[in-house]
VOBA-798822 format. One record per residue (C-alpha): residue in one letter; x, y, z; chain. Coordinates in nm, 3 decimals, decimal comma, always signed. Layout:
N
DRENDREN  residuo        u        v        w  cadena
DRENDREN        A        X        Y        Z       A
...
//
This chain:
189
DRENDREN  residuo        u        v        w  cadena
DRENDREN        X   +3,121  +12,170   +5,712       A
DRENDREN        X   +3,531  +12,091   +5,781       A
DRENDREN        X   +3,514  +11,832   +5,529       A
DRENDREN        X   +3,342  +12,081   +5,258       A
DRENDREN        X   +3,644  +12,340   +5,369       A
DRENDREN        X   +3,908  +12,071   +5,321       A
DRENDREN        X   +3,780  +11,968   +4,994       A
DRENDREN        X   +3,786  +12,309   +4,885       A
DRENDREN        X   +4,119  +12,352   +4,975       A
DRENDREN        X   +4,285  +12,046   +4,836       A
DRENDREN        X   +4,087  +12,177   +4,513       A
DRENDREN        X   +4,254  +12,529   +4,530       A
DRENDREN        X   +4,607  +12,390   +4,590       A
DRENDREN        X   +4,579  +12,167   +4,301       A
DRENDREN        X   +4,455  +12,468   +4,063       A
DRENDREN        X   +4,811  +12,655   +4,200       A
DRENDREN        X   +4,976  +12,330   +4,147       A
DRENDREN        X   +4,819  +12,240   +3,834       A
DRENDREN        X   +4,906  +12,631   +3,716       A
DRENDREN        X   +5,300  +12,592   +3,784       A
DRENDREN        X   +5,281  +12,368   +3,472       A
DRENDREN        X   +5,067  +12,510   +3,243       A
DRENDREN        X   +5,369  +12,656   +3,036       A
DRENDREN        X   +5,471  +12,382   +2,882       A
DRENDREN        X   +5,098  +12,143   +2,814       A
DRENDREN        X   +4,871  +12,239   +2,560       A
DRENDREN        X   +5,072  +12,493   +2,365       A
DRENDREN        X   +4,874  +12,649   +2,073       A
DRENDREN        X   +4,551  +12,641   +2,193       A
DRENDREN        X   +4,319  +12,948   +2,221       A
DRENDREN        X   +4,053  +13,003   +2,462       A
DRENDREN        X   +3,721  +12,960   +2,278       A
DRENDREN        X   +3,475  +13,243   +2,206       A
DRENDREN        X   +3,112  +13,225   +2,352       A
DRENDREN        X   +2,867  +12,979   +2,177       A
DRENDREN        X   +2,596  +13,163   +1,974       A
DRENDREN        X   +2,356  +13,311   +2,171       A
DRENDREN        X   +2,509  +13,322   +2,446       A
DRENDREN        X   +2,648  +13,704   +2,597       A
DRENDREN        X   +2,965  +13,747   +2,773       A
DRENDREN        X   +3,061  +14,129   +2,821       A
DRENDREN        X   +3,458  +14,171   +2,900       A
DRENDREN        X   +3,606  +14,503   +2,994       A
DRENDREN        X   +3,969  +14,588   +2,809       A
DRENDREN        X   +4,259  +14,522   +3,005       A
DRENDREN        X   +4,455  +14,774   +3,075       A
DRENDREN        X   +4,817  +14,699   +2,980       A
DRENDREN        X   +4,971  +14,716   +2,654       A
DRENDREN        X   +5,209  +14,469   +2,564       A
DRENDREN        X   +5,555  +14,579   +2,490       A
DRENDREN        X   +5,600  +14,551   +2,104       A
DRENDREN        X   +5,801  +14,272   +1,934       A
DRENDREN        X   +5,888  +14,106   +2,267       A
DRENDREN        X   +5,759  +13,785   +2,413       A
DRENDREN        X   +5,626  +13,752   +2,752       A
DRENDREN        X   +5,776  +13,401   +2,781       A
DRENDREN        X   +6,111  +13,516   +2,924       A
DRENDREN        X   +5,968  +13,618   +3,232       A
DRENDREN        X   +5,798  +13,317   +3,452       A
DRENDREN        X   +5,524  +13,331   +3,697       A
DRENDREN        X   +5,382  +13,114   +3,938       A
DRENDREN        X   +5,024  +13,086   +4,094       A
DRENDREN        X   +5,045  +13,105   +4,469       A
DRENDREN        X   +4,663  +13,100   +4,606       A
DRENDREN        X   +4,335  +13,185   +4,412       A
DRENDREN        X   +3,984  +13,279   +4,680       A
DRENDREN        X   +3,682  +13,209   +4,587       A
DRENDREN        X   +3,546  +12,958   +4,330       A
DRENDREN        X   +3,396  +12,582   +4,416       A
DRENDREN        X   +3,612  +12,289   +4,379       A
DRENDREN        X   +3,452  +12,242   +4,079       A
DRENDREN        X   +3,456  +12,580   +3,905       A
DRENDREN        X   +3,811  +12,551   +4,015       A
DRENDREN        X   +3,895  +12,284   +3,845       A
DRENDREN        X   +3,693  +12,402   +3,464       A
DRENDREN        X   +3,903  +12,749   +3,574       A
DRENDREN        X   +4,226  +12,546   +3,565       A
DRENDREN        X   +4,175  +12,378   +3,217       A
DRENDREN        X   +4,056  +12,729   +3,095       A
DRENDREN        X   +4,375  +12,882   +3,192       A
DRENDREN        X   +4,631  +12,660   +3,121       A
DRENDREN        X   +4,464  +12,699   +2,687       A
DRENDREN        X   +4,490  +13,092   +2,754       A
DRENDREN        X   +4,776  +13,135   +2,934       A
DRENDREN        X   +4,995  +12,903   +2,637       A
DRENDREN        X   +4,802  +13,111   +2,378       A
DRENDREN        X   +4,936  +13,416   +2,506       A
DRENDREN        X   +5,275  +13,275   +2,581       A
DRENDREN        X   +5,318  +13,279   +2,919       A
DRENDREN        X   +5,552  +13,079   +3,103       A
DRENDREN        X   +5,481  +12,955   +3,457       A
DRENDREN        X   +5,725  +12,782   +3,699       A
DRENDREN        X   +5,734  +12,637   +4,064       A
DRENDREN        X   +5,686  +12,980   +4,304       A
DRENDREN        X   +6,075  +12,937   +4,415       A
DRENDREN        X   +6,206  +12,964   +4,104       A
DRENDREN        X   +5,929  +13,216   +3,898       A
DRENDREN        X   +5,996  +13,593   +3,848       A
DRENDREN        X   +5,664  +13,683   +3,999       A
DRENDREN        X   +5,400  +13,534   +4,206       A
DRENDREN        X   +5,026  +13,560   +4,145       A
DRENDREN        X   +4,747  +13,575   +4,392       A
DRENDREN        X   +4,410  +13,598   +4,311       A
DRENDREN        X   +4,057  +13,612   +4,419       A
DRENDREN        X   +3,703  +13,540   +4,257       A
DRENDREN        X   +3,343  +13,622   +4,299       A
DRENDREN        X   +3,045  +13,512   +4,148       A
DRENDREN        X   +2,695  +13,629   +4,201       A
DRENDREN        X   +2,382  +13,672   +4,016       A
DRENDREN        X   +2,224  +13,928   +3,832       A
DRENDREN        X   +1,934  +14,057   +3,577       A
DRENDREN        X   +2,116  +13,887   +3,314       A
DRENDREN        X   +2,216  +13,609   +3,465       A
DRENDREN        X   +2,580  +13,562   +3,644       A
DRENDREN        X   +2,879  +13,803   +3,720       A
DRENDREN        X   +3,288  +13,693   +3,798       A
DRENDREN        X   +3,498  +13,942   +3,955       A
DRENDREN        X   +3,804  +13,897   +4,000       A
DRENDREN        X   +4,144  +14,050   +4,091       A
DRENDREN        X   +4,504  +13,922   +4,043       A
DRENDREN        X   +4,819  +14,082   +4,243       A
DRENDREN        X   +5,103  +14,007   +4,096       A
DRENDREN        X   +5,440  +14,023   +4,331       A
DRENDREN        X   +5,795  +14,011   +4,281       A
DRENDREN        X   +6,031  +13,718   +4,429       A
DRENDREN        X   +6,061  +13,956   +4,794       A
DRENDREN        X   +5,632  +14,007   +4,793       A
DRENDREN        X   +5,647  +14,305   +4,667       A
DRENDREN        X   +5,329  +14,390   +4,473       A
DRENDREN        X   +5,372  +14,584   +4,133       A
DRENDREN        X   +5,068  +14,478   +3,985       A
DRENDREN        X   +4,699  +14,457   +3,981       A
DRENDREN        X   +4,433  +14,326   +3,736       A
DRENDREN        X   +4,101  +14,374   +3,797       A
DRENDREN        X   +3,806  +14,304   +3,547       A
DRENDREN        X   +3,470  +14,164   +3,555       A
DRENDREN        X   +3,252  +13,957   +3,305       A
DRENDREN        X   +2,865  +13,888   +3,261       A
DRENDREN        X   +2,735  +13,612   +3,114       A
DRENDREN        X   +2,362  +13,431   +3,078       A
DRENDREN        X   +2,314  +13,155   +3,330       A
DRENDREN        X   +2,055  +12,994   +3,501       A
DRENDREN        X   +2,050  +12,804   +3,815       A
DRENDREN        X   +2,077  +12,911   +4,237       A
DRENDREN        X   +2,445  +12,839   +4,212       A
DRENDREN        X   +2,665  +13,119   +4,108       A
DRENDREN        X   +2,964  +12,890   +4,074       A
DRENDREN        X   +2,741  +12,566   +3,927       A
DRENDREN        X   +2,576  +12,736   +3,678       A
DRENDREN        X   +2,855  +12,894   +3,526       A
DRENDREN        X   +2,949  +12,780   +3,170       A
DRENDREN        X   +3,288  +12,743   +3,012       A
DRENDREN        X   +3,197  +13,067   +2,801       A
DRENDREN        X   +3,254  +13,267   +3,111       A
DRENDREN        X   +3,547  +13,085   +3,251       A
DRENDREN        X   +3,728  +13,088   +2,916       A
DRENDREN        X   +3,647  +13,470   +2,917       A
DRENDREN        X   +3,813  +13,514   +3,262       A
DRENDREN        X   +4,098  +13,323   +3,157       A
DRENDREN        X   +4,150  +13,490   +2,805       A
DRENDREN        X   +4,164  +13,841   +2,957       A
DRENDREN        X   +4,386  +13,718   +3,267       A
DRENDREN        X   +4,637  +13,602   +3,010       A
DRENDREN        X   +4,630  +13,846   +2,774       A
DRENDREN        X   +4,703  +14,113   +3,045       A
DRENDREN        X   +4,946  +13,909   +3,227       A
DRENDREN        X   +5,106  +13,858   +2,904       A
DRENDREN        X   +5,115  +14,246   +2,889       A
DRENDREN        X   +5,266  +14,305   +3,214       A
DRENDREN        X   +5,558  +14,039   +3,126       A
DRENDREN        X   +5,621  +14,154   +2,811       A
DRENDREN        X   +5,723  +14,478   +2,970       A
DRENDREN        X   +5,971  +14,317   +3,248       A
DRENDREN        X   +6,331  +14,323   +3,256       A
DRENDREN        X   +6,309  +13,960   +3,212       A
DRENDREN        X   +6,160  +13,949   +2,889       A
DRENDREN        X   +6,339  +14,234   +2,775       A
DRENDREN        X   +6,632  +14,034   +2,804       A
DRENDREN        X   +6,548  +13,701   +2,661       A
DRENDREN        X   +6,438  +13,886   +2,357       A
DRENDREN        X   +6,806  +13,847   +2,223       A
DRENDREN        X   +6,993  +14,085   +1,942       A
DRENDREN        X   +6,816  +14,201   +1,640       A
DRENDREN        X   +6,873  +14,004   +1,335       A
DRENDREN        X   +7,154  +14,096   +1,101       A
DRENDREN        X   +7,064  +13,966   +0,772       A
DRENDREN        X   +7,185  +14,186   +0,486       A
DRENDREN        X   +6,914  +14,325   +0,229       A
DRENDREN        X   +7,014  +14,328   -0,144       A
//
């Protein structure tokens, strides 16, 4: 049993390790939409991004995520790091981001198959929280596993609408406010 917990650990530090980087790999890539067939319900998020300005000027960094396998962990991490450049989010090391993301999954079965909750606090540089996403997906699955038998449909779902609404709570920071630079000047004639 303390070798299962260690393993799991070392897995969930290298997902918040592997997550400081994702800003800069695999730019332009989009997080895939369910294969045919297959049924994965997503709630809406509930920010709105700030029109005209990029979320990019503000960093973040992932500090802990509860919950998934070492091995969901790991399909989570490749999901994110496509979703979270396809939204244009910028992570950094935690001592130098703008905010600091914590997390926690769960994953249990249903009628139809598997559900992922999950929530994400997101804290300033002095821990102080000023945000919370919270969302849940269903998707077909079979298998005793919750985390085992769930397929990259899913996991790309949870990591589309985790970036998308991150992407709307940095787009309305000071941060990215700021990097959004003058308006152009060029003359009409």
């Amino acid at each position: 049993m303390g070798r299962l917990l260690r393993l799991r650990r070392m897995a969930m530090l290298a997902l918040c390790l592997g997550l400081t980087g994702c800003g800069e790999a695999l730019p332009g890539l989009v997080a895939s939409a369910p294969a045919s067939g297959q049924s994965v319900e997503l709630a809406r998020p509930g920010l709105t991004a700030a029109p005209g300005i990029s979320p990019a000027g503000a960093t973040l960094a992932f500090i802990s995520l509860d919950g998934p396998d070492p091995a969901a962990a790991g399909r989570l991490y490749g999901a994110m790091s496509r979703a979270l450049a396809a939204h244009d989010v910028t992570t950094a090391p935690s001592a130098s981001a703008n905010y600091l993301v914590q997390g926690h999954m769960s994953a249990w079965r249903t009628d139809k198959g598997i559900a992922i909750s999950w929530v994400w606090d997101v804290y300033n540089s002095s821990r102080r929280r000023l945000h919370r996403l919270e969302d849940q997906v269903e998707a077909a699955a079979a298998g005793a596993d919750s985390w085992a038998s769930l397929d990259g449909a899913a996991l790309e779902s949870v990591a589309s609408a985790t970036a998308q609404e991150l992407a709307a709570f940095l787009s309305n920071t000071p941060e990215a406010a700021a990097a959004k630079g003058p308006p152009s000047t060029t003359a009409v004639r």
